[in-house]
C-alpha positions as CSV (number, residue, x, y, z in Angstrom):
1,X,177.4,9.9,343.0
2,X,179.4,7.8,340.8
3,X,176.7,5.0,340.2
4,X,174.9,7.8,338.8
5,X,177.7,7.7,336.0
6,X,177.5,4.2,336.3
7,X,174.5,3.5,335.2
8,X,173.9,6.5,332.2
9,X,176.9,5.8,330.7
10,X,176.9,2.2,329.2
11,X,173.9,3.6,327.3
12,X,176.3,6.3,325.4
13,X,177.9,3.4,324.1
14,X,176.2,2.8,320.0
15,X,177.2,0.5,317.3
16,X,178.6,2.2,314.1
17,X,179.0,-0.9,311.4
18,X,180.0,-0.4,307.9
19,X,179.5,-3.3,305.3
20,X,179.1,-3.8,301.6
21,X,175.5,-5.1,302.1
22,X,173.6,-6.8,304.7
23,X,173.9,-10.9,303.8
24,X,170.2,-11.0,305.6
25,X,169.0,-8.7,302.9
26,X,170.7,-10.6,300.3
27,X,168.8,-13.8,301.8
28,X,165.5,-12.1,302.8
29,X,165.2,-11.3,298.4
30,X,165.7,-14.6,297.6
31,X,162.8,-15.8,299.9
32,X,160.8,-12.7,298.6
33,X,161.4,-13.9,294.8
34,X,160.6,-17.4,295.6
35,X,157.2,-16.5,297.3
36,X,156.0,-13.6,295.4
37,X,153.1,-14.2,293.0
38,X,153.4,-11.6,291.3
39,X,157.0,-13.5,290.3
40,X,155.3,-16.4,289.7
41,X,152.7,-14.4,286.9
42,X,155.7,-13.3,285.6
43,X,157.3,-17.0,284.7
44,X,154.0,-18.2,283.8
45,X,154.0,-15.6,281.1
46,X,157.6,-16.6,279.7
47,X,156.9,-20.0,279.8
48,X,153.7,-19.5,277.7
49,X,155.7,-17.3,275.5
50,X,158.0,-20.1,275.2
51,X,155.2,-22.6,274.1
52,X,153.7,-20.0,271.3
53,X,157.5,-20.0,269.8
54,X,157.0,-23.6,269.4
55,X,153.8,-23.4,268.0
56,X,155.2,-20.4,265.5
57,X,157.5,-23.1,264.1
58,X,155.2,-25.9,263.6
59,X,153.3,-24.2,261.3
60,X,156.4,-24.5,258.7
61,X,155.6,-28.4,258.8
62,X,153.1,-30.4,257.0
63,X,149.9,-30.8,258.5
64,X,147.8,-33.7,258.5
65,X,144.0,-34.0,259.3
66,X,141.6,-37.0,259.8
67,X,138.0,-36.9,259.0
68,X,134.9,-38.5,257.9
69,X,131.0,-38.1,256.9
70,X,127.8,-39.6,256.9
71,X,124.4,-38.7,255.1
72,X,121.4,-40.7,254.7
73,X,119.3,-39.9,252.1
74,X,115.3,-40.7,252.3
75,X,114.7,-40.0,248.1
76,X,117.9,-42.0,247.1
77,X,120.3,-41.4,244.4
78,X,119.4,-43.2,241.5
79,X,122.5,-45.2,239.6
80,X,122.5,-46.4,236.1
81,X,122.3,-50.1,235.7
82,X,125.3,-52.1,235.5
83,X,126.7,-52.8,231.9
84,X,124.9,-56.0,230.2
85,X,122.3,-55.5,232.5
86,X,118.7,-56.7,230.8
87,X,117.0,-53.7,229.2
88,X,114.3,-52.1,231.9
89,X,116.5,-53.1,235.1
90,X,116.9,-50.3,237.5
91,X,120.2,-49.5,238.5
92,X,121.2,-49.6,242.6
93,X,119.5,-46.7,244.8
94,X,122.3,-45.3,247.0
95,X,120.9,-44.4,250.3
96,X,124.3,-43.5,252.5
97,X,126.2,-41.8,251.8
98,X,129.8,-41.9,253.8
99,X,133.3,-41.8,254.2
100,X,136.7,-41.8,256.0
101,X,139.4,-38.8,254.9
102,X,143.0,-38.1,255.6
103,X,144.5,-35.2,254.2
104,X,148.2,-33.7,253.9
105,X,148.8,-29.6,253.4
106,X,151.4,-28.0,253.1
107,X,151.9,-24.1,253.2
108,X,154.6,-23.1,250.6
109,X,154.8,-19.1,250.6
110,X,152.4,-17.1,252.9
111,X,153.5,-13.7,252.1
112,X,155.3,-13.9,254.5
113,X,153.2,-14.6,257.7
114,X,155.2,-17.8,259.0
115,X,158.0,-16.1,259.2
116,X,157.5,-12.5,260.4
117,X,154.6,-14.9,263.1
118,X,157.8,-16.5,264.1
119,X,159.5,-13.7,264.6
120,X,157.2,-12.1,266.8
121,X,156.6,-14.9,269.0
122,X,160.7,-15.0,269.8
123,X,160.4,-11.1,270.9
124,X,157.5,-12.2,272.6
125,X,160.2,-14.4,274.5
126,X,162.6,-11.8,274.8
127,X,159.8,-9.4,276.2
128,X,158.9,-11.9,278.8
129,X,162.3,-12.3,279.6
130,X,162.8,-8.8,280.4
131,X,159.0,-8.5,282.5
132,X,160.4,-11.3,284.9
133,X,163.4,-9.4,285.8
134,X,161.7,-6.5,286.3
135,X,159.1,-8.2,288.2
136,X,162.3,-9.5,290.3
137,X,163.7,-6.0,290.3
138,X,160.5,-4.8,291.8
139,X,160.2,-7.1,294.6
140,X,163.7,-6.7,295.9
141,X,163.0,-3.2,296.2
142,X,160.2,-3.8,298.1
143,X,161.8,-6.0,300.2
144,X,165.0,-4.3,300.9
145,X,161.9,-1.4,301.9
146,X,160.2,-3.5,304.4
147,X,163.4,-5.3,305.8
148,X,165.0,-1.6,306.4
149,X,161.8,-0.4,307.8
150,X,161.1,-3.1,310.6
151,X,165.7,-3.1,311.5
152,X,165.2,0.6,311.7
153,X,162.2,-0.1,314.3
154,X,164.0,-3.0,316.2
155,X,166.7,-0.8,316.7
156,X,164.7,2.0,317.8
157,X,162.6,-0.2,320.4
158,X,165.6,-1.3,321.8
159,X,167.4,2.0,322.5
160,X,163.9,3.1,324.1
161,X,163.9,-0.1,326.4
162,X,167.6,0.8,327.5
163,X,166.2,4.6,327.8
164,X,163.8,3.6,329.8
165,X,165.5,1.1,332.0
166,X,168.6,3.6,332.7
167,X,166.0,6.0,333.9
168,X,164.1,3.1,336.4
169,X,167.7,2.8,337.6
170,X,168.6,6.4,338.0
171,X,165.1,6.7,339.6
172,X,166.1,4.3,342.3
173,X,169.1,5.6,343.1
174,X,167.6,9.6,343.6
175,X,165.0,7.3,345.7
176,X,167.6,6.3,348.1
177,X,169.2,10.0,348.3
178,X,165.5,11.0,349.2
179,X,165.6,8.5,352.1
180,X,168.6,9.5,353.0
181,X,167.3,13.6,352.9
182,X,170.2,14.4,350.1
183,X,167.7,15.0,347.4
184,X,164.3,16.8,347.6
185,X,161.1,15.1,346.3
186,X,160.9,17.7,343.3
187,X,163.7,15.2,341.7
188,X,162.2,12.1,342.3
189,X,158.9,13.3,341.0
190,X,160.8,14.6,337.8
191,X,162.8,11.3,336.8
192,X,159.4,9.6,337.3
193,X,157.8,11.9,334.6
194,X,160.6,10.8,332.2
195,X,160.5,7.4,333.7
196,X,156.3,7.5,332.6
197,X,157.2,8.9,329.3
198,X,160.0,6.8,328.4
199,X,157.2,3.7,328.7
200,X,154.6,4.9,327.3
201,X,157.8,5.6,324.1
202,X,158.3,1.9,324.8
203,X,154.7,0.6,324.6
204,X,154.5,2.8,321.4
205,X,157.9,1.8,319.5
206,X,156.9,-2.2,320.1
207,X,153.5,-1.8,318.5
208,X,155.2,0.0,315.2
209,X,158.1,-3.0,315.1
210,X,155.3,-5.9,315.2
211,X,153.4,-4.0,312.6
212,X,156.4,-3.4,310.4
213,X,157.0,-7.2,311.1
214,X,154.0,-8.1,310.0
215,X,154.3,-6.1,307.0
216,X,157.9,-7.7,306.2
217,X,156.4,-11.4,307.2
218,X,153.6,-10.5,304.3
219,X,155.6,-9.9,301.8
220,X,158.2,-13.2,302.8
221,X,155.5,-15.3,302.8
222,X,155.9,-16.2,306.9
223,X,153.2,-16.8,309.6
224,X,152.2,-12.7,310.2
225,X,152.3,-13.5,314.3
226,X,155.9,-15.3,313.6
227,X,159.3,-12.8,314.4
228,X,162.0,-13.7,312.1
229,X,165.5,-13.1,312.6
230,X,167.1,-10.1,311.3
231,X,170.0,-7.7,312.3
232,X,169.2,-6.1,315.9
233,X,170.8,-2.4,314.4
234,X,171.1,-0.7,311.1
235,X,174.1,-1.4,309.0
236,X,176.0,1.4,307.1
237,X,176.2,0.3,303.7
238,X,179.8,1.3,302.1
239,X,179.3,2.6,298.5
240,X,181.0,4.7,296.1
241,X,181.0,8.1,294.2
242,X,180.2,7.7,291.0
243,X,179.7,11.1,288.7
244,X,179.9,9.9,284.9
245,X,177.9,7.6,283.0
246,X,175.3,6.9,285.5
247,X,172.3,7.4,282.9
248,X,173.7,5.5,280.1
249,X,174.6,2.2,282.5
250,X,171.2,2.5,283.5
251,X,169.5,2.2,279.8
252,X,171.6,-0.8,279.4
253,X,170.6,-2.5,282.5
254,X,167.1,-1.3,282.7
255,X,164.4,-4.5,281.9
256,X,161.8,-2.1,281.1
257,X,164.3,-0.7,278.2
258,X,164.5,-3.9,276.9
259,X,161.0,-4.9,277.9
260,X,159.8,-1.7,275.4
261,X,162.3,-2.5,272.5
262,X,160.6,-6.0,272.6
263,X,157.4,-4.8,272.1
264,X,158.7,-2.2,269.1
265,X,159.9,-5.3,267.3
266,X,156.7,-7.5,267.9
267,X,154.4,-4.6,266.9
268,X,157.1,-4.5,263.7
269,X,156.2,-7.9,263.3
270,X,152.6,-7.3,263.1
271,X,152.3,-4.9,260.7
272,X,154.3,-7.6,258.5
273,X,151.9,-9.9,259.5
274,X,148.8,-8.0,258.5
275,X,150.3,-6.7,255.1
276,X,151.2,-11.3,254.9
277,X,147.5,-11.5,254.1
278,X,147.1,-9.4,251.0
279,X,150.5,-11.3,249.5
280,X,150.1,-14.4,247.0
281,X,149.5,-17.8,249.1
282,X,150.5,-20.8,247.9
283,X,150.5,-24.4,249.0
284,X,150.2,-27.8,247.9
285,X,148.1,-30.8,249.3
286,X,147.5,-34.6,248.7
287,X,144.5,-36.9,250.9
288,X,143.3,-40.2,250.6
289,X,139.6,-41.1,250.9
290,X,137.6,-44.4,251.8
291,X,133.8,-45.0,251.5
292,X,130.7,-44.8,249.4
293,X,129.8,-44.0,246.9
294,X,132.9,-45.5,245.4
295,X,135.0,-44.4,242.1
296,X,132.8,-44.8,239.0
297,X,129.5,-44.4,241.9
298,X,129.5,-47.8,243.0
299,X,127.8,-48.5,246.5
300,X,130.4,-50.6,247.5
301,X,133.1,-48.1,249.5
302,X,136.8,-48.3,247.6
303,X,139.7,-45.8,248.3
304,X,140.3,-43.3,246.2
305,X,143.0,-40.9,246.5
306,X,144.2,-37.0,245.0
307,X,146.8,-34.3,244.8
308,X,145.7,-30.4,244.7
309,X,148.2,-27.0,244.6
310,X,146.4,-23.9,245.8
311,X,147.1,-20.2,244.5
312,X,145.3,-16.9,245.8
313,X,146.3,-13.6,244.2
314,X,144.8,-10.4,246.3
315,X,143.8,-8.1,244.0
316,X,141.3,-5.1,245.4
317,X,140.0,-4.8,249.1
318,X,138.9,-1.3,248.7
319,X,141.5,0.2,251.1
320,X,141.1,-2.2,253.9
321,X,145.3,-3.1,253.6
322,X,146.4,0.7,253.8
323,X,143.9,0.8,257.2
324,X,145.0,-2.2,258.7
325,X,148.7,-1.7,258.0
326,X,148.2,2.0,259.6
327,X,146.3,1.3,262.3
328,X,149.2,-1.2,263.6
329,X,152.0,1.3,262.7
330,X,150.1,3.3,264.9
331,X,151.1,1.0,267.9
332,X,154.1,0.6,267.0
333,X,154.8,4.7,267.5
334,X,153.0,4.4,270.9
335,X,155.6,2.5,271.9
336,X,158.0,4.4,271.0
337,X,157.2,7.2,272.2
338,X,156.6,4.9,275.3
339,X,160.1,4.1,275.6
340,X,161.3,8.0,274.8
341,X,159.3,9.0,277.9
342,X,160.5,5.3,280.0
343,X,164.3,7.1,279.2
344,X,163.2,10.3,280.5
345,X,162.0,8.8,283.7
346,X,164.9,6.7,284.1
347,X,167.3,9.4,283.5
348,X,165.1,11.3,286.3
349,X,165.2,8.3,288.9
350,X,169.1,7.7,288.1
351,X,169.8,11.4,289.1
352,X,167.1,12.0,292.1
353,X,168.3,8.6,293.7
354,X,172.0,9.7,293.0
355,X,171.2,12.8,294.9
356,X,169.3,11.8,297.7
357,X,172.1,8.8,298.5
358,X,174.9,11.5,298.5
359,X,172.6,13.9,301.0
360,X,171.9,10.9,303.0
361,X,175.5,10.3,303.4
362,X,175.8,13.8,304.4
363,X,172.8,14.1,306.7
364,X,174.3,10.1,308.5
365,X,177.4,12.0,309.1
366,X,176.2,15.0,310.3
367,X,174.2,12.7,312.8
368,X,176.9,10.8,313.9
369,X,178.4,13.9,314.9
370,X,175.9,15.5,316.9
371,X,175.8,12.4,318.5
372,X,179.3,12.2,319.4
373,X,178.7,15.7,321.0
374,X,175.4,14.4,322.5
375,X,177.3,11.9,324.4
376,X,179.6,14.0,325.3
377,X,177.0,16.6,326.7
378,X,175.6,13.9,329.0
379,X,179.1,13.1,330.4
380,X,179.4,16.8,331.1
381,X,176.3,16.9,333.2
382,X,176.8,14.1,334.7
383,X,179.4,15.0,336.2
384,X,178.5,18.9,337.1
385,X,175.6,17.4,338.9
386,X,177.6,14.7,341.1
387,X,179.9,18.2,342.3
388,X,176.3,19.9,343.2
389,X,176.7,22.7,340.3
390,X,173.7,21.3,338.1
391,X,170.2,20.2,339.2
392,X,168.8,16.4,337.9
393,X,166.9,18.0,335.5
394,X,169.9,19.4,333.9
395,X,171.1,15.6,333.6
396,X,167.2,14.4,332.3
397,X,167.8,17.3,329.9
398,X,170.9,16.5,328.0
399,X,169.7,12.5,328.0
400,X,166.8,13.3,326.4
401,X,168.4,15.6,323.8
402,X,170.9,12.4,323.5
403,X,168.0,10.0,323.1
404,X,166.5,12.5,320.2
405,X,170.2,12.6,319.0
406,X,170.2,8.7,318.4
407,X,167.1,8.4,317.0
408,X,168.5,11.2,314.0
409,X,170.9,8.5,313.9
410,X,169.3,5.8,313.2
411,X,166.7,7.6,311.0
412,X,169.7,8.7,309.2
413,X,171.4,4.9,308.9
414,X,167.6,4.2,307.7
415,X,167.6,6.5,304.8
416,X,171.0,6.2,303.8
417,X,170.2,2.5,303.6
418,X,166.8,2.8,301.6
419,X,168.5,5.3,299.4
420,X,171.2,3.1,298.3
421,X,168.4,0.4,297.7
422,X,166.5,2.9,295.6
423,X,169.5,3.9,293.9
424,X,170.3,0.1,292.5
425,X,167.1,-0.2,291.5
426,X,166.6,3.1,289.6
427,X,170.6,2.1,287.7
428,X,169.1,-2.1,287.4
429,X,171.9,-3.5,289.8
430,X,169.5,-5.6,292.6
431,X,171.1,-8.7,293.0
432,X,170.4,-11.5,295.4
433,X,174.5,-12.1,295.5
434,X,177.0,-10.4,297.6
């Protein structure tokens, strides 16, 4: 009777590991950020950002412009003759006309439209700034989601394939004591049942971990037929109670907070810039010119060169300013009411993810619990069946209620984990350091 107990027993025996956070995770989001495109969109956009900035401030410096012209003329231009030319001579016909031009301006006051452009363009940075971490943000989530979910189904594949293995042994065993006429037939033909089912759990637990995998490889970046290497049970992530303050940290931290307070100031910008048009301009600008017809309309090309200062004064564009000007202060109350309703969701997510972390703590230890008592059922029948007092199915009974018993366990290890990954997103505090 013992090997009964021999054999059930090393399958009581279950993992319970605490740490701070999982140093596979921590890897697994780098490889996530490096690989994601929507990362990748997100850089591209800063660094484009970056490049307007630099345009923003060029227009403060002179700019210089090279041209030219040429016309042909079939009726030409008729000049006067030369001085001390006989009486009745015709002066030169001028059939081409043409010329090479450089030219220098420079923009003195604009209203204000350098200035409040440049602006713009560094919240434009800022902005950018802020989507990329959120784009990172997102994608650690997403990976911690996907990692959790395909640990969670490793684990669970591997307790059924123990299950089920602990049963093919017990099922040999109650073959022999049918041999040997200590055990009816009835027993044999009920471990085989559970013997069936427990494959057929087997076969159905190994198809969900390859399709989690595959769903973990997608987002990684990997070979979907490729297994990679991550923890064969769930971690229990160690964290701290923390009552006070959680919303306000997380308005701080948030990149969408900052992300919407960017576009507040660019959209401030803009209405700046569309009120810079109907503002005096002024600006200066000198050129130089070579080609025909020449100073004093010679047909032989000379160089001529000149200086001009320009001045515009709006005066009346039947309303079009107080439109304009509205329509972009329009946009710029979107947005904030954007970001009123961006707290309100925060400060919704802070407190929900706060909530379900605690009861997930609760609901892990509850678990671990019944488990310990689920072990300790098993022992129990275990040993009332080897003294004749309890049938096998007694025994099949109480390991199947401990099999159920694990698998709240590590459903409850699952969400506890997930939670605590929801819960740094929702207060801004994904990292990929320890």
């Amino acid at each position: 009777m013992k090997i009964i107990t021999s054999i059930l027993v090393p399958l009581l025996m279950f993992q319970f590991v605490y740490a701070q956070e999982d140093t596979m995770l921590l890897h697994y989001r780098s490889i996530a950020i490096d690989y994601q495109q929507q990362i990748k969109i997100a850089q591209k956009s800063l660094e484009s950002a970056k490049s307007m900035l630099k345009a923003a401030g060029s227009d403060y410096l002179p700019k210089f412009d090279v041209g030219g012209r040429y016309s042909y003329y079939g009726v030409p231009l008729q000049l006067a003759p030369s001085a001390g030319a006989p009486a009745g001579t015709a002066g030169d016909e001028l059939h081409n006309f043409y010329s090479a031009d450089l030219t220098l301006n420079q923009a003195v006051y604009t209203g204000g439209y350098l200035k409040n452009t440049k602006q713009a363009a560094m919240s434009q940075v800022e902005a950018m700034k802020n989507y990329v971490n959120l784009s990172r943000q997102e994608i650690m989530l997403k990976a911690d989601m996907y990692y959790w979910d395909a640990v969670a189904k490793k684990e669970m594949n591997n307790l059924l394939i123990k299950y089920r293995d602990a049963i093919g042994e017990f099922m040999s065993v109650i073959n022999d004591r049918v041999q040997e006429d200590i055990s009816g037939m009835n027993e044999l033909y009920q471990v085989k049942v559970r013997y069936n089912d427990a494959g057929y759990q087997v076969l159905k637990s190994e198809k969900e971990y390859m399709m989690s995998v595959m769903e973990f490889n997608r987002i990684m970046g990997f070979p979907m037929d490729s297994v990679p290497v991550i923890a064969d049970s769930l971690s229990v992530v160690l964290w701290q109670k923390q009552n006070n303050g959680l919303t306000e940290k997380a308005l701080q931290k948030r990149p969408e907070i900052g992300l919407l307070e960017n576009k507040i100031s660019i959209s401030e910008y803009k209405e700046k810039i569309t009120a810079s048009k109907y503002n005096p301009q002024f600006g200066f600008g000198a050129g130089g010119k070579w080609g025909a017809p020449s100073p004093g309309l010679n047909i032989d090309p000379a160089f001529n060169y000149y200086f001009n200062a320009n001045l515009a004064i709006p005066i009346y564009y039947w309303g079009k300013k107080k439109e304009e000007i509205f329509a972009v202060k329009q946009i710029t109350e979107i947005t904030k009411l954007d970001l009123e309703h961006t707290k309100d969701m925060i400060s919704l997510e802070v407190q929900t993810s706060y909530y379900n972390l605690e009861r997930s703590q609760v609901q892990l230890d509850f678990a671990l619990s019944a488990l310990d008592n689920a072990s300790k059922n098993v022992m129990v029948m275990l040993d009332r069946y080897n003294e004749g007092l309890s049938p096998v199915l007694d025994v099949l009974d109480a390991q199947m209620f401990w099999q159920k018993t694990y698998y709240n366990y590590i459903q409850a290890k699952y969400q506890l984990n997930t939670a605590y990954s929801s819960y740094s997103h929702a207060m801004g505090e994904l990292t990929v350091n320890q």
